[in-house]
OpenMM code with the backbone's topology and positions (N, CA, C; nanometers):
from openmm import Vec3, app, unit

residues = "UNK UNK UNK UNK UNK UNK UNK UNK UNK UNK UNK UNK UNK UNK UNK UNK UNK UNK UNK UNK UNK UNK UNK UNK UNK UNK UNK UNK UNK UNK UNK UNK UNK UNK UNK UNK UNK UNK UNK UNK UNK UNK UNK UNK UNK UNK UNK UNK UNK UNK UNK UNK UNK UNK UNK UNK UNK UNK UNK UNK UNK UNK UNK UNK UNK UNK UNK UNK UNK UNK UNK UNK UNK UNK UNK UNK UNK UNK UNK UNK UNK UNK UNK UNK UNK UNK UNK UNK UNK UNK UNK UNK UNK UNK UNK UNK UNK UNK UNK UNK UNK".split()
positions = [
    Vec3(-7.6921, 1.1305, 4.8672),
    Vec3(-7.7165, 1.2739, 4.8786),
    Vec3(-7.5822, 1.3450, 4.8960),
    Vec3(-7.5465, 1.4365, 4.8740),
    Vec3(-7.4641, 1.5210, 4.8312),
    Vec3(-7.4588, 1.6371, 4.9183),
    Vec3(-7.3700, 1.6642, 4.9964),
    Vec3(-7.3385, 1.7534, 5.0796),
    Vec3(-7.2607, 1.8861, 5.0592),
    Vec3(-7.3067, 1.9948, 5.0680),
    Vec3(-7.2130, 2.1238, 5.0203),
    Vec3(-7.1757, 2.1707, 5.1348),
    Vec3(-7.0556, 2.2066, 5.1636),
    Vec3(-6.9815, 2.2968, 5.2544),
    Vec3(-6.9251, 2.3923, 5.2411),
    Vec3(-6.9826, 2.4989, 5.2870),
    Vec3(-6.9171, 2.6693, 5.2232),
    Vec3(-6.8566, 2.7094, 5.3517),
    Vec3(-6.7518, 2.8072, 5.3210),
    Vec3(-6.6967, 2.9169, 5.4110),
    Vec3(-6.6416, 3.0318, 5.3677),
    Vec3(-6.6767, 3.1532, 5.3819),
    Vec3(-6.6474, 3.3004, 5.3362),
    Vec3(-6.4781, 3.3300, 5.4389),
    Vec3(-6.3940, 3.3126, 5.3772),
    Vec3(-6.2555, 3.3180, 5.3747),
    Vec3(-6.2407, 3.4729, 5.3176),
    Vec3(-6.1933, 3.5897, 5.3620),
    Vec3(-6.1636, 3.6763, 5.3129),
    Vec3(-5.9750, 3.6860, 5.3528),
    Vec3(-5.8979, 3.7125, 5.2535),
    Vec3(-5.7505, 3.6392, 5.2510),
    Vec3(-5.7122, 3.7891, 5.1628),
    Vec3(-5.6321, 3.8985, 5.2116),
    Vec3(-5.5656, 4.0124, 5.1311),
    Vec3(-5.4694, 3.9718, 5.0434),
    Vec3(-5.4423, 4.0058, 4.9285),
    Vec3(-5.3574, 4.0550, 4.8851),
    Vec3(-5.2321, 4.1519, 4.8670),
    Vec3(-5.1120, 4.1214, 4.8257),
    Vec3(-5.0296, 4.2366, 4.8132),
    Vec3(-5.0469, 4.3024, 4.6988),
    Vec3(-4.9933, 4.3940, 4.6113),
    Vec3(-5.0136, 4.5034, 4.5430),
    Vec3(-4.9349, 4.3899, 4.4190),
    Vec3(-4.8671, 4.3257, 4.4655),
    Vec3(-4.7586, 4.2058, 4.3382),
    Vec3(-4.8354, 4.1248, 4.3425),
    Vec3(-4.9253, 4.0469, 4.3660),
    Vec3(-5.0001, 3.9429, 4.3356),
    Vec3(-5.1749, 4.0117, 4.2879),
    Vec3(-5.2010, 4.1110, 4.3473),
    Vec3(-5.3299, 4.1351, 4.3306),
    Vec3(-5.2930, 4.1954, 4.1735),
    Vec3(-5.1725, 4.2782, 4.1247),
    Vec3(-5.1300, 4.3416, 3.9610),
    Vec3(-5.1413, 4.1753, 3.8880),
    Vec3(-5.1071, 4.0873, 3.9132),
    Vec3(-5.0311, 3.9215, 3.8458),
    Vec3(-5.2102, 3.8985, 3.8219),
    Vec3(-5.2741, 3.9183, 3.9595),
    Vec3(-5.3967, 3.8186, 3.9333),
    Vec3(-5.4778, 3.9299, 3.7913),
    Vec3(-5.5120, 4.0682, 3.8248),
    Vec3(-5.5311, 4.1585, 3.7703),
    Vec3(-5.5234, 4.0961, 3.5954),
    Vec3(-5.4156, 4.0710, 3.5492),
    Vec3(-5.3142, 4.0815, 3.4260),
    Vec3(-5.4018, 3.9453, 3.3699),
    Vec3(-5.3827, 3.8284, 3.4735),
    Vec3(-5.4281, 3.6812, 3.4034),
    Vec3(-5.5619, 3.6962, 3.3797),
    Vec3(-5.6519, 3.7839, 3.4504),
    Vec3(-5.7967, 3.8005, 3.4114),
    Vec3(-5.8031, 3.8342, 3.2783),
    Vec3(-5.7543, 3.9427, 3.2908),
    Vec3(-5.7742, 4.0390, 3.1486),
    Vec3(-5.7170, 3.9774, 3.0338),
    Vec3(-5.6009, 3.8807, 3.0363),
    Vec3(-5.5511, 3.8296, 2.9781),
    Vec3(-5.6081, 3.7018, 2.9048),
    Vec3(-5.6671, 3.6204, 2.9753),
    Vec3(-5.7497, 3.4891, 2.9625),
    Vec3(-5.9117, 3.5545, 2.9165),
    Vec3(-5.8994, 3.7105, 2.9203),
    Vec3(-6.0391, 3.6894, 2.9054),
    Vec3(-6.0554, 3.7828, 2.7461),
    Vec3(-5.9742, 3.8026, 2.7339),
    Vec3(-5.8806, 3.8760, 2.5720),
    Vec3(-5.9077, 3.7494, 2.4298),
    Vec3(-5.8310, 3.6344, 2.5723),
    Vec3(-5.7777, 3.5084, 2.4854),
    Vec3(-5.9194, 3.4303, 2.4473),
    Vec3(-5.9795, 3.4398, 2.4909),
    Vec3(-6.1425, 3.3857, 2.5475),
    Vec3(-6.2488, 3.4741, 2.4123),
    Vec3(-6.2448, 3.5748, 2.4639),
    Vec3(-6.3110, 3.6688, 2.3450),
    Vec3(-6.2874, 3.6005, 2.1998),
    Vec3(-6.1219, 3.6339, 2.1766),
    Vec3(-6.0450, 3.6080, 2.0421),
    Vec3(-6.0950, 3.4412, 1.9914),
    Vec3(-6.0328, 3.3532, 2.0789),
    Vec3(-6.1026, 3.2475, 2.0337),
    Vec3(-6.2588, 3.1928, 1.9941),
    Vec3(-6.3269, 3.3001, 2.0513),
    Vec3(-6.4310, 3.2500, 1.9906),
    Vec3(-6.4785, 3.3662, 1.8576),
    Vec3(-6.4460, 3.4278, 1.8878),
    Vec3(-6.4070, 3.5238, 1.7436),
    Vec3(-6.3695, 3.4859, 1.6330),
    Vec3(-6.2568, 3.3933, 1.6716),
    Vec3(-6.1857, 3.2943, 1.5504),
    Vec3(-6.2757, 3.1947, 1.5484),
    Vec3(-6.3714, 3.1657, 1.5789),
    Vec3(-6.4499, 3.0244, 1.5373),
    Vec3(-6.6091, 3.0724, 1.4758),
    Vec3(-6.6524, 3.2369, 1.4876),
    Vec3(-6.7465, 3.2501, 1.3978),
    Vec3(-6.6521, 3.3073, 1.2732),
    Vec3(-6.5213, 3.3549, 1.2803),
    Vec3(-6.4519, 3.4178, 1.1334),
    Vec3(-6.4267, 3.2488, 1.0624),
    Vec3(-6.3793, 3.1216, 1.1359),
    Vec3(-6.3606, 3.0211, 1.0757),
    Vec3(-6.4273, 2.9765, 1.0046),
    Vec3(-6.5805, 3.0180, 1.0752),
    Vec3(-6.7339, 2.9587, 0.9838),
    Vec3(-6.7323, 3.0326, 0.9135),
    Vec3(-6.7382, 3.1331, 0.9060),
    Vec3(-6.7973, 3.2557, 0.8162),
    Vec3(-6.6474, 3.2176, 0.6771),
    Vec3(-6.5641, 3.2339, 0.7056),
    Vec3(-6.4673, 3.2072, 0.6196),
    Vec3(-6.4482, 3.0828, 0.5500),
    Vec3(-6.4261, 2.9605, 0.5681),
    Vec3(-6.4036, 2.8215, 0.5728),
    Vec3(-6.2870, 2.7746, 0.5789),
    Vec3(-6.2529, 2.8288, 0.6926),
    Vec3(-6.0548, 2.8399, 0.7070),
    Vec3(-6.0130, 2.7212, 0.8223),
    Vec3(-5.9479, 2.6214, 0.7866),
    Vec3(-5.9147, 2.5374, 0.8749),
    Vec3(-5.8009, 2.5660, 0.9816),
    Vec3(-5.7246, 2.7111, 0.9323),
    Vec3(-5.6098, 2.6815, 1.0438),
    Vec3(-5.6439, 2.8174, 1.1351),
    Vec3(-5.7930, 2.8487, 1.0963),
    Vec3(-5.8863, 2.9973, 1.1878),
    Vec3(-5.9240, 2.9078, 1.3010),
    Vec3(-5.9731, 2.7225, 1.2777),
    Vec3(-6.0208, 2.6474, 1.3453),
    Vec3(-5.9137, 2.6690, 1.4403),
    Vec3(-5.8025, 2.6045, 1.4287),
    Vec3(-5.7043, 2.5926, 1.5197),
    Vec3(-5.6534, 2.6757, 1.5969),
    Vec3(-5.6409, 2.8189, 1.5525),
    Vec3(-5.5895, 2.9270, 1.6083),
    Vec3(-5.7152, 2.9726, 1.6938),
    Vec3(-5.8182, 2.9192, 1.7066),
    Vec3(-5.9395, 2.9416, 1.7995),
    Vec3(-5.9281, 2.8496, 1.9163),
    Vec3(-5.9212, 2.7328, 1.8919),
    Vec3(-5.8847, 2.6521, 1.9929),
    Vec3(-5.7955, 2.6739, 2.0422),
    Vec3(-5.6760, 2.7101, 2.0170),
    Vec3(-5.5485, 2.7253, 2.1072),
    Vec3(-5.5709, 2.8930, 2.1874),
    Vec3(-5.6451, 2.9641, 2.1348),
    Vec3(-5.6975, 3.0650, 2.1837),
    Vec3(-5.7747, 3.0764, 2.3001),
    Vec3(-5.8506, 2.9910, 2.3243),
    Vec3(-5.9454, 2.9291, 2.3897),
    Vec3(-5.9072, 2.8650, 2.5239),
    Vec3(-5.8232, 2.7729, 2.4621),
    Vec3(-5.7302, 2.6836, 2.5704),
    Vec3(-5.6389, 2.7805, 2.6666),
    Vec3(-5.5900, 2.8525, 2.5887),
    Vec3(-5.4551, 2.9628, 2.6007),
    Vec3(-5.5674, 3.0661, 2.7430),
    Vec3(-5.6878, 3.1371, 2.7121),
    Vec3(-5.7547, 3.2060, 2.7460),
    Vec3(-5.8457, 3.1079, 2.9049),
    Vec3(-5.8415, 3.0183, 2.9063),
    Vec3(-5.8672, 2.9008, 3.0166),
    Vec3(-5.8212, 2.9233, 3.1148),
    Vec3(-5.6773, 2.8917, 3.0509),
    Vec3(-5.5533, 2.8573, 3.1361),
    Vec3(-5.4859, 2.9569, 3.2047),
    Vec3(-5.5028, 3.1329, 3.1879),
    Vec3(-5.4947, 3.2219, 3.1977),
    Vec3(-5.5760, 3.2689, 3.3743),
    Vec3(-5.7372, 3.2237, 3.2726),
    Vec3(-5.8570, 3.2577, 3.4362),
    Vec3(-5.8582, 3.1284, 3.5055),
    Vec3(-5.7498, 3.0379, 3.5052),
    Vec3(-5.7696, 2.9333, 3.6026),
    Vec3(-5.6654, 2.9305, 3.6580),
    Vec3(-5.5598, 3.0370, 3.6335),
    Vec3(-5.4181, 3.1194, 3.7022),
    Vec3(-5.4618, 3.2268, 3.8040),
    Vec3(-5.5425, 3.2927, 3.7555),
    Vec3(-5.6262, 3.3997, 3.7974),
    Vec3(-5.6362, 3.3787, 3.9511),
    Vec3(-5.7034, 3.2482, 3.9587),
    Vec3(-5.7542, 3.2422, 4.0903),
    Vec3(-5.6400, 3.2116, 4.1663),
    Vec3(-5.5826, 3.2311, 4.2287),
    Vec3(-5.4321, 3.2158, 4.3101),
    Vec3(-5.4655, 3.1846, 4.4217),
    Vec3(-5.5697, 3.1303, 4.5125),
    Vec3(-5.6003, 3.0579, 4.6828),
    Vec3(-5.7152, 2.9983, 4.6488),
    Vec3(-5.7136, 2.8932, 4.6939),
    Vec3(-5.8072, 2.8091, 4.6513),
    Vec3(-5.8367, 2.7132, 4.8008),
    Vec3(-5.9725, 2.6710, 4.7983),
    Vec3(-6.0162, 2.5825, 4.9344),
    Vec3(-5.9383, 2.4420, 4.8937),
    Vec3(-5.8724, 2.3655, 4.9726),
    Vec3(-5.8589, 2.2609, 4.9564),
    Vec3(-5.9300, 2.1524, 5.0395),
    Vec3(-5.9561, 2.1879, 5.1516),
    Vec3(-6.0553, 2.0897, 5.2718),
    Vec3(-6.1305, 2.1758, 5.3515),
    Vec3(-6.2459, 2.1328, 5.3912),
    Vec3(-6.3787, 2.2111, 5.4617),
    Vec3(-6.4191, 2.1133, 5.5442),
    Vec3(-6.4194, 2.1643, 5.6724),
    Vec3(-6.4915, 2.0602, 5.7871),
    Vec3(-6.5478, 2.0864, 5.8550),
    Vec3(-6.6106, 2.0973, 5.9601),
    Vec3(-6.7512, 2.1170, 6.0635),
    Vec3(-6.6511, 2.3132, 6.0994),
    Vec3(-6.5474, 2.2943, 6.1612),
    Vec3(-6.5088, 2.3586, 6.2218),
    Vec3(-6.3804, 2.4237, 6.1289),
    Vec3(-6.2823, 2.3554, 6.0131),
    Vec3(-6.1460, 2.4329, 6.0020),
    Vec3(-6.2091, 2.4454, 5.8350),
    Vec3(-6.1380, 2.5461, 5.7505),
    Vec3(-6.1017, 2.5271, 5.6122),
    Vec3(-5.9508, 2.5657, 5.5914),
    Vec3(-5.9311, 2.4519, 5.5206),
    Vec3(-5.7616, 2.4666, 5.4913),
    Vec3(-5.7769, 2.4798, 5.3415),
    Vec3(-5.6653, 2.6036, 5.3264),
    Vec3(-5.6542, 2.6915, 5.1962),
    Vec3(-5.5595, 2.6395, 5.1121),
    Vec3(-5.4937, 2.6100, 4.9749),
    Vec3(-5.4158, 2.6162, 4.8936),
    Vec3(-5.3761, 2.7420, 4.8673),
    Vec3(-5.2497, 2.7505, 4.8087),
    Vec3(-5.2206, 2.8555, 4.7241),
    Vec3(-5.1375, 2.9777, 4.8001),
    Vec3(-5.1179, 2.9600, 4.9006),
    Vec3(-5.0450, 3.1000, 4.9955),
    Vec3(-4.8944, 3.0559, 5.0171),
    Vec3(-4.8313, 3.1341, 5.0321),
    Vec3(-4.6718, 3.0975, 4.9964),
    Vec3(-4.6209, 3.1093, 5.1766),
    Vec3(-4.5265, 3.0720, 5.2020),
    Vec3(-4.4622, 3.0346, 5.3703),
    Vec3(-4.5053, 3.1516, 5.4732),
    Vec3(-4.3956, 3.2966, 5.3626),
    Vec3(-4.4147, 3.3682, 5.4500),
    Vec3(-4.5245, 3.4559, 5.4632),
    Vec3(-4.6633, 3.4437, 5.4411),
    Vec3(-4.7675, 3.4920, 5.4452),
    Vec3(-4.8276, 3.3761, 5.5763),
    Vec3(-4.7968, 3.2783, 5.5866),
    Vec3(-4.8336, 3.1641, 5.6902),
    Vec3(-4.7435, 3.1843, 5.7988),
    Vec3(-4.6080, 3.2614, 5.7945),
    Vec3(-4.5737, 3.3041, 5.9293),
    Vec3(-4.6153, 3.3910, 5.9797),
    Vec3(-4.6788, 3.5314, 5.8828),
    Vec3(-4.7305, 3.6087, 5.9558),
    Vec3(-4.8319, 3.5703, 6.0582),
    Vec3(-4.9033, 3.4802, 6.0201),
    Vec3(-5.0566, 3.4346, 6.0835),
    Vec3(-4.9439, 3.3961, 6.2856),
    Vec3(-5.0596, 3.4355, 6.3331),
    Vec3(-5.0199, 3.4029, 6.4984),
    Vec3(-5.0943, 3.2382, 6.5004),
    Vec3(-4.9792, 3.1584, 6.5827),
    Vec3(-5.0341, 3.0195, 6.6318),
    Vec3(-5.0925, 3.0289, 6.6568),
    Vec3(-5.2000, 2.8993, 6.6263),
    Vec3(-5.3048, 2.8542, 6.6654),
    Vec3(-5.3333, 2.7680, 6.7631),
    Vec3(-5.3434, 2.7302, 6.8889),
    Vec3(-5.3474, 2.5650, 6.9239),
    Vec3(-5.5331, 2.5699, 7.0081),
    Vec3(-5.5193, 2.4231, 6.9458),
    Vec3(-5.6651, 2.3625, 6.9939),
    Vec3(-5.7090, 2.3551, 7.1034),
    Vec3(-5.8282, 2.3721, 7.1008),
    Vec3(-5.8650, 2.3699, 7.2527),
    Vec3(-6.0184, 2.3444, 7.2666),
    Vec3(-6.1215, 2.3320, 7.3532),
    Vec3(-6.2219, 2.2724, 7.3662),
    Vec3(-6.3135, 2.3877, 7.3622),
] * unit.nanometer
topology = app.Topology()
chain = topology.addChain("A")
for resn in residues:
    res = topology.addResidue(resn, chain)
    for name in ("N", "CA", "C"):
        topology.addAtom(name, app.Element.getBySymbol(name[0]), res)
């Protein structure tokens, strides 16, 4: 059986990363459109290098909304979730933490 562990993490942005994330959406999702655009013009046409320029479109448009997401969960446990993706000095701002009962 298979266990899911969620936690609602709300994590701000600055105005330079929230424009970056902004850009890769729209961007990957341009690339996303186009490629599959190029694969009903490939059919409709019978163009082998429409094939290709769809796939790399595609791939290109992926790789874009999987930039997009910039913090990501890396571990979830009864009690902590530890985040990927945040750079030093956004982790100094945060005030120490220490454990306790």
């Amino acid at each position: 059986m298979f266990v899911r562990k969620n936690a609602q993490v709300e994590i701000g942005l600055c105005e330079e990363h929230r424009s970056k994330r902004v850009r890769n959406m729209i961007i990957g999702g341009i690339l996303t459109v186009s490629g599959i655009g190029l694969i009903i013009a490939a059919v409709a046409f019978d163009k082998g290098l429409l094939v290709l320029l769809a796939i790399v479109a595609l791939v290109c448009g992926i790789v874009f909304m999987v930039r997009a997401s910039m913090i990501s969960v890396k571990k979830i446990d009864s009690k902590f979730v530890w985040i990927k993706g945040v750079c030093r000095p956004f982790l100094d701002m945060l005030p120490e933490w220490r454990g306790g009962a």
